[in-house]
C-alpha angles and dihedrals in degrees: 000000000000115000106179137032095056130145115302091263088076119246129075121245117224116193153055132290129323104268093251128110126232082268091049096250106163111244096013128109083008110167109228107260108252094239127075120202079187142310102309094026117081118177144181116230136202117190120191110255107244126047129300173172101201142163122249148223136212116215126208119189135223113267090272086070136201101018129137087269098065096041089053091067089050093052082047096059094042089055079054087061106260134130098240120191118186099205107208092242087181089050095231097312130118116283090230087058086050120032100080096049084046107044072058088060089054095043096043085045093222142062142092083311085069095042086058099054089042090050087054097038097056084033087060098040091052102057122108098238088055123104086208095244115106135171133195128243117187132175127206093321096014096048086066088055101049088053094051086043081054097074097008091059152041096262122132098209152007146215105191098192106196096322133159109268115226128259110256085009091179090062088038093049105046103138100002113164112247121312140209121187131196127181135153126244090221098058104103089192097069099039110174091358099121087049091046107047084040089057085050097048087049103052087040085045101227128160106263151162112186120172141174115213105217103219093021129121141203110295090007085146097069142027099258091109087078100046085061119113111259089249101053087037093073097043087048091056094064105033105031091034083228122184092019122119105013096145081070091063098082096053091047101056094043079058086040100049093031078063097041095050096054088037092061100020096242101188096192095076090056 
């Protein structure tokens, strides 16, 4: 993989397109990314300009999927100075064909869902630009990936954006890496869950930073709330609290990445 020579924002992108069709629907016309993790498991990759080793980061999207959203926050944490690998967890199919059978695999806590993330996580750990150390970022679905990963895998670290917090957390939970948490007061659809996955990490005693955001949405972190169709747009708006609070979004990922960097000793931001 190519490690220098990259865009003047300072990493090098690896993949195929962006995700998007020529009208913009997200999931559809989508080139396949140029990276394998393995047969079923296509990804899009952003590598540091410069040379490693660093740490890296596993990516797992909101429940629209590969878009050029997502990939964008893979292109921001390797600017930071991270490996970051966004695994397909739809393997190249519509988001519409895929997101039932895999919102089971969340609920239930185990399937092919959670093999995937393993197979990019230890993908990502064995190259020979990784430090070794890799954390999980997940948004909306994948958030509540990323939280369940947390315990469930080797990761050394977690940012849980805005993502479902387990039943009986305190039992789910038992030995997670750290964890940082991020939700928005305005979301409707995750009423109480940055005080209750807060309660469980602190009787498991497990590092953490969890925050609601007053003001703040679903995805206020990104700009996924404008590559929604107009209809859902305006029920996401009152139920998701989408497109509110997004001057809070600078502030939160300093507190995200600040985590992240001591987390997984990423050495580039020193």
């Amino acid at each position: 993989m190519p490690t220098g020579g990259g865009p003047s924002c300072g990493f090098v992108r690896t993949g195929g397109g962006l995700g998007l069709g020529s009208g913009g629907a997200m999931g559809e016309g989508a080139g396949m990314p140029e990276i394998r993790i393995s047969r079923e498991l296509p990804a899009y990759l952003a590598v540091p300009e410069g040379e490693g080793p660093w740490p890296a980061v596993v990516i797992l999207f909101e429940s629209f999927g590969d878009n050029a959203d997502m990939r964008a926050q893979a292109d921001r944490f390797a600017a930071r100075g991270y490996l970051a690998v966004l695994p397909d967890l739809y393997g190249g199919r519509h988001w519409v064909r895929c997101v039932r059978k895999t919102f089971r695999d969340l609920l239930a806590r185990r399937g092919p869902t959670f093999a995937h993330i393993e197979a990019a996580r230890r993908w990502a750990a064995e190259r020979d630009d990784c430090t070794g150390r890799v954390g999980v970022v997940g948004f909306c679905m994948g958030g509540g990936f990323a939280l369940v990963a947390a315990a469930k895998l080797d990761f050394q670290a977690a940012a849980v954006n805005y993502g479902i917090v387990p039943r009986h957390a305190e039992r789910v939970l038992e030995g997670a890496c750290p964890i940082v948490a991020t939700y928005g007061g305005e979301d409707r659809t995750l009423p109480g869950a940055a005080a209750k996955l807060e309660r469980a990490l602190n009787l498991l005693d497990v590092p953490h930073d969890v925050k609601e955001y007053a003001g703040a949405g679903h995805s206020f972190l990104t700009e996924s709330d404008e590559m929604l169709p107009r209809p859902l747009y305006a029920v996401g708006r009152v139920t998701f609290g989408i497109g509110k609070g997004k001057e809070r979004a600078p502030e939160a990922w300093e507190r995200i990445l600040g985590f992240l960097d001591g987390r997984l000793e990423n050495g580039s931001t020193t």
